[in-house]
C-alpha positions as CSV (number, residue, x, y, z in Angstrom):
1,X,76.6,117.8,196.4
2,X,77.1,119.6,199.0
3,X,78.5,122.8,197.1
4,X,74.9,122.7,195.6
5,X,73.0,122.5,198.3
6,X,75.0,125.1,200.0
7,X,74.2,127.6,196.6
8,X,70.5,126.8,197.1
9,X,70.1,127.7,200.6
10,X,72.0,131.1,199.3
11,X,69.7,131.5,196.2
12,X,66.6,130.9,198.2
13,X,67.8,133.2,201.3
14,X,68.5,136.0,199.4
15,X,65.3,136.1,197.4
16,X,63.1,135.6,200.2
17,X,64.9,138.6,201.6
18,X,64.8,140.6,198.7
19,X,61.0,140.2,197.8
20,X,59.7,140.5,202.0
21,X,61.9,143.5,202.4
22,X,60.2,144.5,198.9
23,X,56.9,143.7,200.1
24,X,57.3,145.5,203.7
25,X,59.0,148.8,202.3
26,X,57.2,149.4,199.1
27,X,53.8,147.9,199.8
28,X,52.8,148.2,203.1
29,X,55.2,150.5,205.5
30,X,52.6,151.0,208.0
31,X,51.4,147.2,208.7
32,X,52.3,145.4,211.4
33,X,51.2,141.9,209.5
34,X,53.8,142.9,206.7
35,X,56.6,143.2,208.6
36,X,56.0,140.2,211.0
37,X,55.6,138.7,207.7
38,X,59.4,139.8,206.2
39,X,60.6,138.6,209.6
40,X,59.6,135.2,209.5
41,X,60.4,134.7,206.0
42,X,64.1,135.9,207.1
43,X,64.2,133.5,209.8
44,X,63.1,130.7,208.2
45,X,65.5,130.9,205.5
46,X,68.2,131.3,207.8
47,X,67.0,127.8,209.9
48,X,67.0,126.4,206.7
49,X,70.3,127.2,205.6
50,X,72.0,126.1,209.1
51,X,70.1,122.7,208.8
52,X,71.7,122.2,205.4
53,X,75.1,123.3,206.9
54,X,75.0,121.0,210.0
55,X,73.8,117.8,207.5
56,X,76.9,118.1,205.4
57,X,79.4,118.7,208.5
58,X,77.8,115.4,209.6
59,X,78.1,113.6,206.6
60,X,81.7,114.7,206.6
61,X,82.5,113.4,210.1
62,X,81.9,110.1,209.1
63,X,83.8,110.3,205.8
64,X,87.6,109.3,206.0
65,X,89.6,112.1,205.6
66,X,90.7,111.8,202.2
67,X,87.1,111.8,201.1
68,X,85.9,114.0,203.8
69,X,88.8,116.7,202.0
70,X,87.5,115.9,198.6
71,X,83.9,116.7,200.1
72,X,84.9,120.2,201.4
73,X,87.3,121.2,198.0
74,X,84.4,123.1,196.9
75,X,84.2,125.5,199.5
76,X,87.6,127.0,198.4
77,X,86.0,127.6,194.9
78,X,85.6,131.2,194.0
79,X,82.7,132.6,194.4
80,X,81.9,132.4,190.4
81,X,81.1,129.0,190.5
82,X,78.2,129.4,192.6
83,X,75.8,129.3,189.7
84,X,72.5,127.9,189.4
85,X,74.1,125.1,187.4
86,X,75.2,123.8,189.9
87,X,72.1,122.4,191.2
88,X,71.6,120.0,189.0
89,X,74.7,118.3,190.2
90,X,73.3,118.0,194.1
91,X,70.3,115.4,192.9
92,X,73.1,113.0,191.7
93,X,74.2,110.2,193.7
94,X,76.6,109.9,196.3
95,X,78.2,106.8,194.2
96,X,79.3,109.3,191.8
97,X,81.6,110.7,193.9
98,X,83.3,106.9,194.4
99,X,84.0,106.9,191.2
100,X,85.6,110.3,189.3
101,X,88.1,111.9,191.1
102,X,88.4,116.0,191.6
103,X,91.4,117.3,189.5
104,X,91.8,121.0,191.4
105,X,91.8,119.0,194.9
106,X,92.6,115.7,196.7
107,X,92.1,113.0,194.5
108,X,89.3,110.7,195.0
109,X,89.9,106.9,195.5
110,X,88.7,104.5,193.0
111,X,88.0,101.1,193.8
112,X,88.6,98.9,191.1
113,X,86.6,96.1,191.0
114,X,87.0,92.4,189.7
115,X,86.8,91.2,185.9
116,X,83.7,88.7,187.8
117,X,82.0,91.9,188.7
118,X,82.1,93.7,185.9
119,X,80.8,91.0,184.3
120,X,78.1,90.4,186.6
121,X,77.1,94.3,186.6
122,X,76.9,94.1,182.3
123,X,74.5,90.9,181.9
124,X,72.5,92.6,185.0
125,X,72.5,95.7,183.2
126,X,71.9,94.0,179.7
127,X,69.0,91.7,182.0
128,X,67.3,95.2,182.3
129,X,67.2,96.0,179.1
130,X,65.9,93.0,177.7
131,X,63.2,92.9,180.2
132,X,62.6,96.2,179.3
133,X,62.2,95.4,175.4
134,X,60.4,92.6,176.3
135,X,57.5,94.5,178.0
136,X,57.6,97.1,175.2
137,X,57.3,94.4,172.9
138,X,54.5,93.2,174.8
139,X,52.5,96.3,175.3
140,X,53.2,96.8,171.2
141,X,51.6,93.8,170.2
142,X,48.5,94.3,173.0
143,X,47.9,97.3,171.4
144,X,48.1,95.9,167.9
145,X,45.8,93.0,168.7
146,X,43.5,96.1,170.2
147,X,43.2,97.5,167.0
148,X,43.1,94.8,164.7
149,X,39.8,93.6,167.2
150,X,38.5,97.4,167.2
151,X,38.8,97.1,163.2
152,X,37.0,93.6,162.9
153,X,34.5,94.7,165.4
154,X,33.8,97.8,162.9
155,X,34.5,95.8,159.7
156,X,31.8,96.2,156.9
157,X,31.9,92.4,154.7
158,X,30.5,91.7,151.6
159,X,26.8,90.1,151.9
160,X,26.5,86.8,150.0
161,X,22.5,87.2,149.8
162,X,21.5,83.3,148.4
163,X,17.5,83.7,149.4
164,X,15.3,85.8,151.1
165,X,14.2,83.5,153.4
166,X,17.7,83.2,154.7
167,X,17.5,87.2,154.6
168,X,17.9,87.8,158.9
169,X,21.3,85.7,159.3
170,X,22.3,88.2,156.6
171,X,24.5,91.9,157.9
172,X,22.0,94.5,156.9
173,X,24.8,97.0,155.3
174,X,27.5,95.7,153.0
175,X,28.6,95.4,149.2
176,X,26.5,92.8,147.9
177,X,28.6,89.8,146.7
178,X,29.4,90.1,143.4
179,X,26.0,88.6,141.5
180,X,27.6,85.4,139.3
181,X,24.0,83.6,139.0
182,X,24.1,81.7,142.0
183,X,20.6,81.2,143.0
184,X,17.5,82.6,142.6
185,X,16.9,84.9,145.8
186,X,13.0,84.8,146.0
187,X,13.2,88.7,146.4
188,X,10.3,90.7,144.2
189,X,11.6,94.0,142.9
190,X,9.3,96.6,142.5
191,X,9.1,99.5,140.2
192,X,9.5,103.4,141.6
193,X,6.4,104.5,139.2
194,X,4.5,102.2,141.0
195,X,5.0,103.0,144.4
196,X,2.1,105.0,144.9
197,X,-0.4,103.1,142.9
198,X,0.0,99.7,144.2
199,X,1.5,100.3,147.8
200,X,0.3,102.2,150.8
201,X,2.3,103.0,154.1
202,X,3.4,100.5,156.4
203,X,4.4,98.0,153.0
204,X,7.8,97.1,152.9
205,X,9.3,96.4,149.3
206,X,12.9,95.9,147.8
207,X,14.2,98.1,145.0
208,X,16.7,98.2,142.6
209,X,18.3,101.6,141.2
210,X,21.0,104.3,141.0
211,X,22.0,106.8,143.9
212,X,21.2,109.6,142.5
213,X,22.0,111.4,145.8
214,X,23.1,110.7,149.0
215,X,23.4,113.2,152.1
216,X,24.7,111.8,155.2
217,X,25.4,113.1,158.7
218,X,26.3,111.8,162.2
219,X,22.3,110.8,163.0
220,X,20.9,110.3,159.7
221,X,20.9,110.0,156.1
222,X,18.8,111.0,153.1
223,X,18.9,108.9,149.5
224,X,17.3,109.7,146.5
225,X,17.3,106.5,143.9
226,X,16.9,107.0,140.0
227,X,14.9,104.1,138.5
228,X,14.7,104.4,134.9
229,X,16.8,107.9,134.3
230,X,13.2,110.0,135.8
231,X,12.0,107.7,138.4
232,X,12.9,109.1,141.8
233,X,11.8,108.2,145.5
234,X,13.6,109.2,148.6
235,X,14.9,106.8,151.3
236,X,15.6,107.7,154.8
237,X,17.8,106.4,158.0
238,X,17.9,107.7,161.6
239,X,20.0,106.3,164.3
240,X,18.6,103.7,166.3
241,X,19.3,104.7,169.8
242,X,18.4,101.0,171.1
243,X,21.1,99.7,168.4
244,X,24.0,102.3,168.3
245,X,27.0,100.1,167.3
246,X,24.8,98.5,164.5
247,X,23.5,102.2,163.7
248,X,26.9,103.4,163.4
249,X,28.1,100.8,160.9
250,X,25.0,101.6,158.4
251,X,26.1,105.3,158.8
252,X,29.3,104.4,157.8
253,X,28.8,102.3,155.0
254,X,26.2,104.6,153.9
255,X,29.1,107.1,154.0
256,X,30.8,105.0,151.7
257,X,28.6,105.3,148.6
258,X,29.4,107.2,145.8
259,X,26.5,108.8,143.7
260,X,25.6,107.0,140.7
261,X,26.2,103.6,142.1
262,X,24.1,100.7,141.7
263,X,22.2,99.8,144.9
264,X,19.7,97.1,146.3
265,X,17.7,98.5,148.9
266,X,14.9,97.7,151.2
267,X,12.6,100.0,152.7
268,X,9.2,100.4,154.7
269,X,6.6,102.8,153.3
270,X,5.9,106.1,154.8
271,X,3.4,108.9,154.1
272,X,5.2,111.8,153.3
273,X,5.4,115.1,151.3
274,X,8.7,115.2,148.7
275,X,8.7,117.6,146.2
276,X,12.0,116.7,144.6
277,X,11.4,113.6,143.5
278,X,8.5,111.7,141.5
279,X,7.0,109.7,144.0
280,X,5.8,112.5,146.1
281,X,3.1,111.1,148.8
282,X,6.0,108.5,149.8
283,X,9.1,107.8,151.0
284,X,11.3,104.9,152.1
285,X,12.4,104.1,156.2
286,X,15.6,102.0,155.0
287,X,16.3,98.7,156.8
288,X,18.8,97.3,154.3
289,X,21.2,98.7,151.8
290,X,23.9,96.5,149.5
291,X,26.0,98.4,147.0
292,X,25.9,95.8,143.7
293,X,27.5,97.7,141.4
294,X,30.5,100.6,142.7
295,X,30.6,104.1,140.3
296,X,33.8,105.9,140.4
297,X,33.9,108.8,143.1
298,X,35.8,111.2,140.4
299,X,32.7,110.9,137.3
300,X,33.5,113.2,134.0
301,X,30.2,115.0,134.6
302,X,27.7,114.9,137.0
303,X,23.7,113.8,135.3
304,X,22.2,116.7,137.2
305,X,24.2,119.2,134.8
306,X,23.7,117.0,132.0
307,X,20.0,117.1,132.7
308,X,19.9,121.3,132.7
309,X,18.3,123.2,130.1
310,X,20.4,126.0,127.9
311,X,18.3,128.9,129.0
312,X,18.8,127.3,133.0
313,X,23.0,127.3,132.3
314,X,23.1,130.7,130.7
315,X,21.1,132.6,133.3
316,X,23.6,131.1,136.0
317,X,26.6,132.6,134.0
318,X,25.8,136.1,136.0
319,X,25.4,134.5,139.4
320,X,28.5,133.5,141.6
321,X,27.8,129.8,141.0
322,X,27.2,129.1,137.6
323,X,26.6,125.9,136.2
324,X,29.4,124.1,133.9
325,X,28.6,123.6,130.2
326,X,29.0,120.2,129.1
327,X,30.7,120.1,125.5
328,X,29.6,117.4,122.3
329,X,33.0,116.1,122.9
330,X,32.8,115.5,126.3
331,X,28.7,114.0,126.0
332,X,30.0,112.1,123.2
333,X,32.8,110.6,124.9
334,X,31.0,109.7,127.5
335,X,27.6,108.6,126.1
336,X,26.6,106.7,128.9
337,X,26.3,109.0,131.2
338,X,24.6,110.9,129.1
339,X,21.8,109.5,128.5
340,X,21.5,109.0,132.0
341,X,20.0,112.2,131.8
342,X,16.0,112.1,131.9
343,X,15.4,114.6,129.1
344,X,18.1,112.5,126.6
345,X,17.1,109.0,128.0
346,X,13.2,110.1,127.2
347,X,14.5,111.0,123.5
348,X,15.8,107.6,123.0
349,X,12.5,105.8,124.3
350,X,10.6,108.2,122.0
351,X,12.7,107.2,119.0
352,X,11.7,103.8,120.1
353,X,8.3,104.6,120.4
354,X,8.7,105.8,117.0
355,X,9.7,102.8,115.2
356,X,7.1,101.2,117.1
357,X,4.2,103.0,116.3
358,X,5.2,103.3,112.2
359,X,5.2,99.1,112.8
360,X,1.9,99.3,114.2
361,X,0.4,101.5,111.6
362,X,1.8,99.7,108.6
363,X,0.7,96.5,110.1
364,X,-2.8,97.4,110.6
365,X,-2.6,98.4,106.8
366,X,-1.5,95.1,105.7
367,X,2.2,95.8,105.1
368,X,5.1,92.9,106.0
369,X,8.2,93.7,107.8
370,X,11.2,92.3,105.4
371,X,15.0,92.6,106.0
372,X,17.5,93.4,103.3
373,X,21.2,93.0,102.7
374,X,23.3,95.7,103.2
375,X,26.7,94.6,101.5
376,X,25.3,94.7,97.9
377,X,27.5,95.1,94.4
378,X,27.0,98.5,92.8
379,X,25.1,101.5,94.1
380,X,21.8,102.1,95.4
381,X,21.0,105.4,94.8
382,X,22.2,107.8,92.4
383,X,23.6,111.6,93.5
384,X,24.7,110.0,97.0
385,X,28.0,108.8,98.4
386,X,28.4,105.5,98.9
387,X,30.8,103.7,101.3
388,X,32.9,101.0,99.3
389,X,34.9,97.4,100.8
390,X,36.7,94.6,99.7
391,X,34.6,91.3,99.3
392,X,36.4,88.4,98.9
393,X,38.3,90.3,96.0
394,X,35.6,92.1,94.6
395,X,34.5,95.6,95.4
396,X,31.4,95.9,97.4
397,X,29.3,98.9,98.8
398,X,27.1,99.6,101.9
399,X,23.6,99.9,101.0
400,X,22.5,103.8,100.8
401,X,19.0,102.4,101.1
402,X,17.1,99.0,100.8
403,X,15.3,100.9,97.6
404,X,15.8,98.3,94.9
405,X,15.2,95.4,97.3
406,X,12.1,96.9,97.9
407,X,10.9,96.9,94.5
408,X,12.0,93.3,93.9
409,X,9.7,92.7,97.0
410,X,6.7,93.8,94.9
411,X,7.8,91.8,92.1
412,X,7.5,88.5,94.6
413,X,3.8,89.5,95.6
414,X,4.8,90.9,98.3
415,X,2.4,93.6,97.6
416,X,2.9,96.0,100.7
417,X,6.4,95.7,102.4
418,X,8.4,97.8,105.0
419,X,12.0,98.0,106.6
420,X,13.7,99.9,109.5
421,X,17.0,99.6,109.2
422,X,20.9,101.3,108.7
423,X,21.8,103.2,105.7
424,X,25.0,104.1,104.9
425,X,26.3,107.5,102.9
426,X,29.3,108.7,102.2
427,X,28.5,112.6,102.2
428,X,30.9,114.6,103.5
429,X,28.7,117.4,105.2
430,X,29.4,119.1,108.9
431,X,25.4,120.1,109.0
432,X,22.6,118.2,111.1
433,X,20.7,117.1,108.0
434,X,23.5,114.8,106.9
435,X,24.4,112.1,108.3
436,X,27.2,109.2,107.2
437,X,24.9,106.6,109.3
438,X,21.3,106.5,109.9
439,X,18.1,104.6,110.9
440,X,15.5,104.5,107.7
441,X,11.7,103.3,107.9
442,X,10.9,102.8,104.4
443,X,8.2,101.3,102.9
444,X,7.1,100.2,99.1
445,X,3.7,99.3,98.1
446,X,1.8,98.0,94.7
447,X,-0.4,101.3,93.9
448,X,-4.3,100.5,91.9
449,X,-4.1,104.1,90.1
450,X,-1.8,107.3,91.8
451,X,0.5,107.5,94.2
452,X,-1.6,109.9,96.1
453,X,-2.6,106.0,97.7
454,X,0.5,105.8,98.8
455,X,0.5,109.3,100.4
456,X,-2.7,108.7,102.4
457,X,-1.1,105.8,103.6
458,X,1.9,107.8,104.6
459,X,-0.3,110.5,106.1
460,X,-2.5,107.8,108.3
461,X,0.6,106.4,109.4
462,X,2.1,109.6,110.5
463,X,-1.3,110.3,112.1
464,X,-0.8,107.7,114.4
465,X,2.5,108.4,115.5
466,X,2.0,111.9,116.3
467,X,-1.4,110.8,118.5
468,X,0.8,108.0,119.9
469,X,3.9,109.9,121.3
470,X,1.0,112.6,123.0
471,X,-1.1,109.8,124.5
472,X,0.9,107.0,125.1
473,X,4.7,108.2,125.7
474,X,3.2,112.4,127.1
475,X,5.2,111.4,130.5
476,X,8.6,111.4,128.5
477,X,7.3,114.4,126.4
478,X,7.0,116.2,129.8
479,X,10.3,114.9,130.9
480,X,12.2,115.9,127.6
481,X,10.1,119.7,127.2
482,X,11.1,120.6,130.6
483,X,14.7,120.5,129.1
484,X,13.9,121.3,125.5
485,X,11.0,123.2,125.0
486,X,8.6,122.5,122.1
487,X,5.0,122.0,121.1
488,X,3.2,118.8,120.0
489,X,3.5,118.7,115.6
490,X,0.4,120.6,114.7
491,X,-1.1,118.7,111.2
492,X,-4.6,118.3,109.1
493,X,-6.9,115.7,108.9
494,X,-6.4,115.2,105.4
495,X,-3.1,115.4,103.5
496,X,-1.6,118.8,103.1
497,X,0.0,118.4,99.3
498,X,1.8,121.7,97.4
499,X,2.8,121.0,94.2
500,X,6.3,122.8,92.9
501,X,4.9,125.4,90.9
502,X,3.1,126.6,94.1
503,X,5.9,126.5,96.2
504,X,7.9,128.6,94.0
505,X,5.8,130.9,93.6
506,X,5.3,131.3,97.6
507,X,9.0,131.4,98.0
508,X,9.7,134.1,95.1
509,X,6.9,136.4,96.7
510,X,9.1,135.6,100.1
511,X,12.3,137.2,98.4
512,X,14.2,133.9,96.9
513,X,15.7,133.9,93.6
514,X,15.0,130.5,91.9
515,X,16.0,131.0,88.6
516,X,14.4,129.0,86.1
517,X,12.5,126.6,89.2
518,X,13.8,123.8,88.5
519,X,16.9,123.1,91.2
520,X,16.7,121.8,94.6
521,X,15.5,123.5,97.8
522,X,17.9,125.0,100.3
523,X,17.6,124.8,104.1
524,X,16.4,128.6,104.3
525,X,13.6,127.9,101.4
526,X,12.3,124.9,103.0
527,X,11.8,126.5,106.4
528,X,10.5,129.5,104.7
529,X,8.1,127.2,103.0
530,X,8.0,125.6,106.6
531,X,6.3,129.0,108.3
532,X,3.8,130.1,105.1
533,X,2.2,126.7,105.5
534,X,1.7,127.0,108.7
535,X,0.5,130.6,108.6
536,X,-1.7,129.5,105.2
537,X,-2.9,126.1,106.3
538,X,-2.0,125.4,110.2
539,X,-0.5,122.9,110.0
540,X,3.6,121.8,110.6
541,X,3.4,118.6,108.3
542,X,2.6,119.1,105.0
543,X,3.9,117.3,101.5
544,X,5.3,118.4,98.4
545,X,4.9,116.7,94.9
546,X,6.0,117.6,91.5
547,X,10.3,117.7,92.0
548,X,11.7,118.3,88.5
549,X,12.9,115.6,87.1
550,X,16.9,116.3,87.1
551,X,16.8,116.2,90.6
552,X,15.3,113.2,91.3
553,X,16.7,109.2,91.5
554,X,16.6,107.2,88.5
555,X,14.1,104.5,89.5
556,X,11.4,107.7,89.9
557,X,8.4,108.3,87.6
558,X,8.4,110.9,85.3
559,X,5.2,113.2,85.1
560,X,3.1,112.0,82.5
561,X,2.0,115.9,81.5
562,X,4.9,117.6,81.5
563,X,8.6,115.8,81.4
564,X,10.5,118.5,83.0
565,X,8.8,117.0,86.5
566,X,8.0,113.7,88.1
567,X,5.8,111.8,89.9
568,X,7.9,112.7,93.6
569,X,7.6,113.8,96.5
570,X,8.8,115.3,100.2
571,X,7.2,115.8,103.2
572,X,7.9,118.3,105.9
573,X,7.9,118.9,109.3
574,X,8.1,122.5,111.3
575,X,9.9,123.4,107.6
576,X,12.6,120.7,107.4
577,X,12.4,117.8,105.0
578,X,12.1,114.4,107.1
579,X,10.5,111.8,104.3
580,X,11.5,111.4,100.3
581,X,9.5,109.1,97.7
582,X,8.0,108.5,94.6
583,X,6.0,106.4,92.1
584,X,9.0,104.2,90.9
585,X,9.7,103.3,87.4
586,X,8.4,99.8,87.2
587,X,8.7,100.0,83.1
588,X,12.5,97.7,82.1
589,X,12.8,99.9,79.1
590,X,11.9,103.5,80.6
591,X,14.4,102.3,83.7
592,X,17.2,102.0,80.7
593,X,15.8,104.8,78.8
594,X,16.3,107.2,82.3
595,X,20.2,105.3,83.2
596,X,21.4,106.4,79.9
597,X,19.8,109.7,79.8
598,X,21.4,110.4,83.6
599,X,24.8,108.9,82.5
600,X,24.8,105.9,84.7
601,X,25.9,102.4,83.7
602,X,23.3,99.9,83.9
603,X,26.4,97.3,85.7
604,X,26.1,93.8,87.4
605,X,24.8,95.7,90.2
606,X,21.7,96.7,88.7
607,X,20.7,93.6,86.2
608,X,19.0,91.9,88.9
609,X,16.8,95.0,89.3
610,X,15.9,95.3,86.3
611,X,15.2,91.8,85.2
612,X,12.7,91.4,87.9
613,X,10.3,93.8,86.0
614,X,10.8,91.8,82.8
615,X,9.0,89.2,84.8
616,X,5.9,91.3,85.1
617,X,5.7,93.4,88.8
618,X,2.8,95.6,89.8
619,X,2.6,99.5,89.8
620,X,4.0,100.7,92.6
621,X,5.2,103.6,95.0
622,X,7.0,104.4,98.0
623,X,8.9,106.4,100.4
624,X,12.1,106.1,102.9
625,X,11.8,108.0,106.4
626,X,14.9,109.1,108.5
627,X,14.4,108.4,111.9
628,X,16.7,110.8,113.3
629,X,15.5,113.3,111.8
630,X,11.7,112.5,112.6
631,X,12.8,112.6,116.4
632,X,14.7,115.8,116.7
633,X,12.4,117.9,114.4
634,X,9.0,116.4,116.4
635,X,10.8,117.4,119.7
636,X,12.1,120.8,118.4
637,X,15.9,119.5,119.5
């Protein structure tokens, strides 16, 4: 120790010297304030190092001499071991020196001590320790109990919401217990679209919907919920500075929920100006929020770029953001989400509308709704796939059309009858006018004289679907044209009828080559013949009568003048074929006369048919609609 505390007192002399003597000669020669300065700093380093050698010569008098000669051995060391390493050895005890002995001088003496004190000095020392693990144990578990307070202080619960009138003792943020029919709440949900007809600021109302988006940040939040796929209102929530625990909880559970997630919210009504959403003279001041049904945070698509138009996605291909093309596969695959998109959800309540409007016309008319089978025993219609199945043993077919069920239907007195229903063909075609499975409106009524009676009728109903979708359903029109442009159907009054001869003689001054007339149209003729009507007459629907014969059913008509036609027909819209009929055979003998001339079997599967005319059945005529095609040819899709 001493040996170190001798080396500092050299150390520290010396530098002091070295940095006044640098200080007096090379800074300040001429100053009087330097050099008393240097002077001082000299004598106090020497005062200091003669108290440090007067301690130890003390401490040595005392010491016996044996220890007092192990204390001084390290004055004889060379002047190497002067180091500053050996400083650190001047802070250690003095008991240190009791108990190691010095191998280049007089060796120290060791007092050995007793088996009893040894053993006394190890359970002190292991007495230490375990207090020592005991207190870190301690402070461990104080800190975990800390936490786990901190965590159930900040916890978020799920809300078991049983009635509304309970609706205060309830947390006002949380995932709403999951709904298993419990009770009845007493909550009134209301409807976004009617927000600002039936409310006015100040009302507070609960709603139901999808987060359609949410931004959040440290003070506030803004939602905007989707109500029907095109019903938007925004909801807001600022920090309440007299509440800022419970404030910080709803911005963390609002934090929480992922876009397209099912929410229950409640909300005061404020006057406001929001251009992104429907509702646009309101918004919502949120006071509670429960998550009832969690979406995925990782969706395949988001709606908004489900919802863009083509022309909107190909614009951005030039810009450093642009917008992701969603594939058929990946729409497909994910249908759902799909049609979570306003413009495709509004195609889906116009098909709808569709079938509901042909029901209303047809009904006012005096027509009946029946239902048909659709696993029947032999084919339905001739020239089309059909889509065979084992029955019990027996071969059976999907209906291609509810056709000859139709006609029996006449033959019960059931004098006007319709159907929507599936029809099933097996045509193996990759274009959009064929499909293996689709939705038909048909209808079959008994006929006085011509089948032009069952064209007005036809026309009158189509009439009042086109006025219907434009009046009733214009605010999914809007919705869908603002993704896929298009114009309402433009037609006449009265019917619009061509007969063949005239429309091959429009489409050979157009540039066709039809041979001898007599096959079937192709998509380019029929779109051709779509744009001269329009251009002749004005009008995108329009009929055509008069098919040749060969290309026609075997249940149709033939024309009485001339054999090489019959009593058919098509109707078009914007050029593409959407509706096929006919006056149908009602004769026994002329339906046998035409199955042998066409080469099909009158089977099992037809005697049925045909013996319900030998019971007498009225004159008839009728035609079967494709739904589909209605839909995407009205909307220009």
């Amino acid at each position: 120790n001493f040996d170190a505390l001798v080396q500092i007192g050299v150390i520290r002399t010396a530098a002091s010297g070295i940095v006044s003597r640098e200080f007096v000669q090379g800074k300040s020669k001429k100053t009087s304030c330097a050099r008393y300065l240097g002077r001082i700093c000299h004598t106090y380093c020497f005062v200091r190092m003669v108290m440090w050698i007067m301690a130890a010569s003390l401490f040595c008098m005392h010491l016996r001499p044996r220890v007092a000669a192990a204390w001084s051995a390290p004055f004889r060391r060379p002047a190497s071991r002067f180091s500053i390493s050996g400083i650190s050895s001047g802070v250690r005890s003095s008991s240190r020196l009791f108990s190691e002995g010095e191998s280049g001088g007089s060796a120290a003496v060791k007092e050995e001590k007793s088996e009893e004190e040894k053993a006394q000095i190890k359970a002190e020392r292991e007495a230490r320790k375990a207090e020592k693990e005991r207190q870190k144990a301690e402070k461990k578990a104080k800190k975990e109990a800390e936490r786990l307070a901190k965590e159930a202080a900040e916890a978020i619960h799920d809300v078991l919401y049983l009635s509304h009138d309970d609706q205060d003792s309830y947390p006002a943020m949380g995932d709403m217990a999951r709904i298993m029919s419990r009770s009845r709440t007493g909550r009134k949900f209301e409807k976004v679209s009617d927000l600002e007809d039936k409310f006015k600021a100040g009302d507070t109302v609960w709603l139901r919907g999808r987060l359609q988006s949410i931004r959040v940040t440290g003070r506030s939040c803004f939602i905007v919920l989707r109500q029907d796929s095109f019903d938007t209102v925004q909801a807001c929530y600022f920090k309440n500075k007299e509440d800022p625990e419970g404030s910080q909880k709803m911005i963390k559970y609002l934090k929480s929920l992922a876009e397209e997630s099912v929410v229950d919210l409640e909300g005061e009504i404020a006057e406001a100006d929001v251009k992104s959403c429907s509702v646009k003279t309101m918004e919502l001041s949120l006071n509670r929020i429960h998550c009832v049904s969690k979406a995925d945070a990782n969706l395949p698509f988001l709606v908004e770029d489900a919802a863009r138009s083509e022309k909107e996605v190909e614009e951005s291909q030039e810009t450093d953001r642009p917008f992701p093309r969603l594939g058929q596969e990946i729409r497909l695959d994910n249908r759902w989400m799909d049609l979570r998109a306003p413009a495709n959800n509004a195609i889906m309540r116009v098909q709808s509308a569709v079938c509901q409007l042909f029901r209303e016309s047809l009904y006012s008319q005096g027509f009946c709704e029946i239902h048909t089978p659709k696993l029947i025993a032999g084919e339905s219609e001739s020239g089309a796939g059909v889509f065979t199945t084992d029955y019990f043993g027996t071969t059976a077919c999907l209906a291609q059309s509810p056709q000859l069920y139709k006609q029996m239907a006449i033959s019960s007195d059931m004098t006007r009858v319709f159907e929507i229903g599936p029809v099933f063909r097996a045509e193996n075609s990759h274009t959009r006018r064929h499909l293996c499975e689709f939705t038909g409106l048909d209808l079959e009524m008994a006929i006085d004289d011509h089948y032009m009676e069952t064209l007005e009728v036809i026309h009158s109903m189509f009439k009042h679907i086109f006025n219907g979708l434009e009046t009733r359903w214009s605010k999914e029109l809007k919705v869908i044209r603002e993704q896929y442009d298009s114009e309402p159907v433009a037609f006449t009054e009265d019917p619009c009828v061509l007969h063949w001869p005239e429309a091959m003689e429009i489409l050979t001054k157009e540039g066709f080559d039809i041979g001898d007339g007599m096959g079937d149209l192709t998509g380019a003729m029929e779109l051709t013949l779509g744009r001269v009507v329009k251009e002749k007459y004005g009008t995108d629907f329009f009929m055509l009568d008069k098919y040749p014969y060969v290309i026609r059913p075997f249940y149709t008509m033939p024309d009485p003048d001339d054999k090489r036609f019959s009593n058919s027909y098509d109707i078009f819209i914007r050029g593409q074929e959407i509706c096929s009929g006919a006056q149908r055979c009602h004769d026994p003998e002329l339906v046998l006369e035409i199955l042998k001339d066409k080469g099909i079997e009158a089977g099992e599967g037809l005697e049925s048919y045909i013996q319900s005319f030998r019971h007498g059945v009225s004159p008839h005529a009728g035609a079967g609609i494709g739904l589909e095609r209605v839909v995407f040819l009205y909307l220009g899709l």
